[in-house]
N, C-alpha and C positions, 0 to 999 in steps of 0.2 A: 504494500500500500504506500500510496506517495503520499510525506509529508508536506502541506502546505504550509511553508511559515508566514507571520504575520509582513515581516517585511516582503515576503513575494506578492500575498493579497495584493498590499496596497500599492507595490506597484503598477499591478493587472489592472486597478481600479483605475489610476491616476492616468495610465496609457491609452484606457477605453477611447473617450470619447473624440481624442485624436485619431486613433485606429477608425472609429466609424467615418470619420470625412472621406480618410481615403479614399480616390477612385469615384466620387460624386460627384457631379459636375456644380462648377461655382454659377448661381443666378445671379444675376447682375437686379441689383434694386431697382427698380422702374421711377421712373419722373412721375413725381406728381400732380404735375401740369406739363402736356403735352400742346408745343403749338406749331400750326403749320402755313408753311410759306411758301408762295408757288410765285414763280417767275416766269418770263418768255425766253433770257438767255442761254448763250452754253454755259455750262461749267468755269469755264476758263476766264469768260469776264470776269473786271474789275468787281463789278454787284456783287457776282455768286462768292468770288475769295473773300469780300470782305464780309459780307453777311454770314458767315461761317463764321467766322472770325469773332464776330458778334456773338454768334449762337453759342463760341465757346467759352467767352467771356460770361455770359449769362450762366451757362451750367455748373461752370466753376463760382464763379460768385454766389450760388443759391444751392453750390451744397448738391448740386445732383438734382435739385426740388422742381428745373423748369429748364424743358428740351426742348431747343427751336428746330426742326424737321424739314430741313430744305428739298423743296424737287424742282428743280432748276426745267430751262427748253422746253418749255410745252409738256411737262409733261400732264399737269392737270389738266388740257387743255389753253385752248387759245385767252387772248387777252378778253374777248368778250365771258365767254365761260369764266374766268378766276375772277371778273369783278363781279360777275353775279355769284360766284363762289363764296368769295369775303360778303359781301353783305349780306347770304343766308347765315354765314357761321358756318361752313362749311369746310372753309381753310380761315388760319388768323388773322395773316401779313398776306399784302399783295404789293408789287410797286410798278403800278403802271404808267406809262408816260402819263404828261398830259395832257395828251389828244387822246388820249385814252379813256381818262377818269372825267374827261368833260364833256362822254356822251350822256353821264350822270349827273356831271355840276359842270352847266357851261361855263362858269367863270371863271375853271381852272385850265381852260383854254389860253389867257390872255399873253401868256409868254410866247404863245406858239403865233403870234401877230406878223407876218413877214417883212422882215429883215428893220427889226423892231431894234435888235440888242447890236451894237457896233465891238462890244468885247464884254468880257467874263466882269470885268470892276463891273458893268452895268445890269448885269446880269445879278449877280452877288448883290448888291445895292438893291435892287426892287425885290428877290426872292428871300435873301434873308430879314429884309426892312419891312414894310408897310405893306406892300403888295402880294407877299407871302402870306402874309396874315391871315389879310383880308380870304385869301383862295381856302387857307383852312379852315377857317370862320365858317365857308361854305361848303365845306366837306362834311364837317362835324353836324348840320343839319339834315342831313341824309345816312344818317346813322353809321359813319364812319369815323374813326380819329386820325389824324396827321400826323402825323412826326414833325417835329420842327424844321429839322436841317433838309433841304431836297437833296437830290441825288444826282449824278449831273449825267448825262447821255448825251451830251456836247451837240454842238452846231452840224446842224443837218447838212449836208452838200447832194447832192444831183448826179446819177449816172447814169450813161445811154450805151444801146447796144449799137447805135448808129451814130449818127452826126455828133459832136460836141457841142453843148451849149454856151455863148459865149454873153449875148445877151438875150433880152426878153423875146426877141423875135424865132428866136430855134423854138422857143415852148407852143407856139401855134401847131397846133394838130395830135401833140406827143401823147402819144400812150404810156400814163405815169402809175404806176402803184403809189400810192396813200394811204398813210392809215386812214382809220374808220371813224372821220372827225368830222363834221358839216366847216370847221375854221379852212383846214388843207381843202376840202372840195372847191369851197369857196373862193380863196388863193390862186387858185392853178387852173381854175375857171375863168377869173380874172384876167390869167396869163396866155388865157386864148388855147389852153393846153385838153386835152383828154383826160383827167384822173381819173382812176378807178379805186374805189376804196377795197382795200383784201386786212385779211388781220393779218400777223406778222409771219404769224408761221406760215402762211401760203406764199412769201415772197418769191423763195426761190422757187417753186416751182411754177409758177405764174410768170419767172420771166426764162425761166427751160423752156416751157411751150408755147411763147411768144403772146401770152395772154394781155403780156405787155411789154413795152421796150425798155423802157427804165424807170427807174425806182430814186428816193431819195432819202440817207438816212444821214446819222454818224459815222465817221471814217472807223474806229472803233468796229463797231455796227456791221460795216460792210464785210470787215476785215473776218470777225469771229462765225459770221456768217457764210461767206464764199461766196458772197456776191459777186464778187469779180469774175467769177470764172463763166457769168453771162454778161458783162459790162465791159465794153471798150475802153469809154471815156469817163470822167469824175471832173465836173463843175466845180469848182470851189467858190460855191456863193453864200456859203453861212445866212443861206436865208430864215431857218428860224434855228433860234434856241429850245430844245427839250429837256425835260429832266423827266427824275421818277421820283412821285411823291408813296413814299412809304408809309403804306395805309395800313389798318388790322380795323375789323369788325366792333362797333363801336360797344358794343353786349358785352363780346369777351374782355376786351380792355377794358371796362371799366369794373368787371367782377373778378380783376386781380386783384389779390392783395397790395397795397399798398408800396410795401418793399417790395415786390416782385416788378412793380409798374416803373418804380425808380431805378434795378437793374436794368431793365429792359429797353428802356427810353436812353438811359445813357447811353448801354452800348451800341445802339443802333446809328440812334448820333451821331457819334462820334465815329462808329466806320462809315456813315456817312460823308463825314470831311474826310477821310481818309481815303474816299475812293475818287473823291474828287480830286485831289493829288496825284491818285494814278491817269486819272482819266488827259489832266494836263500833261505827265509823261508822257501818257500812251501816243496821243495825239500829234507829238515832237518827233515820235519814229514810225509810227502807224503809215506813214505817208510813203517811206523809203521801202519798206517792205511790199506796198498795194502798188507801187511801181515795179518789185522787181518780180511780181507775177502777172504784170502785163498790163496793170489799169494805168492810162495815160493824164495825168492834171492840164488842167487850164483855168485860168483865170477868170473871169466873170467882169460884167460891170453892174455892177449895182444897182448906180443912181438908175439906168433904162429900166427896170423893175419895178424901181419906187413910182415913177412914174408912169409905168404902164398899170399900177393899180390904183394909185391915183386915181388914173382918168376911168377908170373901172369902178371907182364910188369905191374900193376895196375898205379903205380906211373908213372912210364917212359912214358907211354900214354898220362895219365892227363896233365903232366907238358907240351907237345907236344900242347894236344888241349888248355888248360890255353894261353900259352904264357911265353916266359921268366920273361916280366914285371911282371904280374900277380903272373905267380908263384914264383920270385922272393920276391914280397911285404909278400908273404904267410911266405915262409922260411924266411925270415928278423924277422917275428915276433914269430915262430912256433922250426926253427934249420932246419937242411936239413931231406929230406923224399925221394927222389929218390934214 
């Protein structure tokens, strides 16, 4: 018969309940608030690095307690889909341009005014000043919230699978992609031109099979895209400024906890300015790269634009449907345009 000694028990004891973990798989503690953000970009954008970035800022700050769940390029679906996504509560975070989110609040249109902004000080000056405000003032009454800081998606330019456009007169007849905005129809209608409105994710393939000839975005944009590989030419006409205003569902954000709402805001924030710093780098090399796979630059003139909408009523219109206030914050920060 085997003696047991006391000092063997206790060690048998003391060993157990290490012995039983063995070989069990570790569960990982789940977030106790799950939130989800859906985007039109690839991966690879400025957006998507930095809003990760964010998400990880927040999961570390809160202890594990709150998991931002990114699905970047369509995957929810199109831009029209995720903002009616965000405003059931269906996803948290959406950040659509604003010709996007001002099929729902027109007045967050008024940035996308053509060739409104002559550089980024002006830009910066009316969207983080007075005029930003004002756009979330009007968001927040269609049951969304704003983030303060926008997001930048830089100065749109123009590409054709045919002629270059040099002034206003090449836009007579052109078969352009647009987003899905009544301001861009109006614009390019103006400009004597064809728009077609598509949502984003149809770009490329609508200019594969000639649905249209060219499109106009940010060089960024074009770049992460592969536009190019249906585009000859690239207008450099900076004729509007876009951004993405970083929206979430106005229900869910306000039934966070308090601390949860002050990690959250911060870090979104602040990779906010953060991406906007990439997006100024990007911009400085974006250009040499979209040349050396074959898309050719030219210059633009302007003033022929201003004045062909101009005499188009373009301006006198807008500032009608804007609003005086509105369009007032606009020229406060911009100089007059009607």
């Amino acid at each position: 018969m085997t003696k047991v000694t006391r000092r063997a028990l206790l060690g048998t004891l003391a060993s157990a309940p290490a012995l039983s973990v063995i070989g069990m798989p570790l569960i990982a503690r789940a977030a106790e608030i799950e939130l989800k953000y859906g985007n039109n970009l690839p991966l690879g954008h400025p957006l998507n690095v930095r809003a990760q970035e964010a998400a990880d800022r927040v999961k570390t700050q809160t202890n594990g307690r709150v998991e931002i769940k990114i699905f970047p390029n369509n995957q929810l679906g199109g831009d029209t889909d995720m903002l009616s996504q965000v405003r059931n509560g269906g996803i948290t975070f959406f950040t659509p341009s604003a010709l996007v989110i001002a099929t729902l609040v027109p007045v967050a249109a008024i940035n996308a005014v053509g060739f409104a902004f002559a550089d980024y000080d002006q830009v910066w000056k009316a969207m983080d000043g007075a005029l930003g405000a004002h756009v979330r003032a009007a968001i927040s009454k269609v049951n969304l919230f704003a983030f303060e800081k926008v997001w930048d998606n830089g100065f749109r330019q123009m590409t054709t699978s045919g002629r270059p456009i040099e002034s206003a007169k090449e836009m007579a007849g052109l078969k352009i992609r647009v987003p899905v905005s009544p301001l861009s129809l109006s614009m390019f209608k103006a400009l004597d031109s064809a728009p077609v409105s598509l949502q984003f994710s149809e770009v490329y393939t609508s200019l594969q099979t000639k649905v249209v000839d060219a499109q106009e975005n940010p060089l960024p944009i074009i770049q992460v895209a592969k536009l190019y590989e249906m585009q000859k030419h690239c207008a450099v006409s900076n004729h509007i400024w876009d951004g993405f205003w970083f929206i979430a569902n106005g229900r869910t954000w306000n039934g966070l906890p308090a601390d949860v709402k002050k990690i959250v805001n911060e870090a979104i924030n602040d990779a906010g300015m953060q991406q906007r710093e990439d997006i100024k780098k990007l911009n400085a090399t974006v250009r040499t790269d979209l040349e050396s796979k074959g898309l050719s630059f030219n210059k633009t003139n302007p003033d022929s634009f201003r004045a062909k909408l101009r005499e188009a009523g373009f301006y006198k219109d807008w500032k009608d449907r804007f609003g005086a206030e509105a369009w007032g914050l606009l020229e406060g920060a911009v100089g007059a345009l009607a």
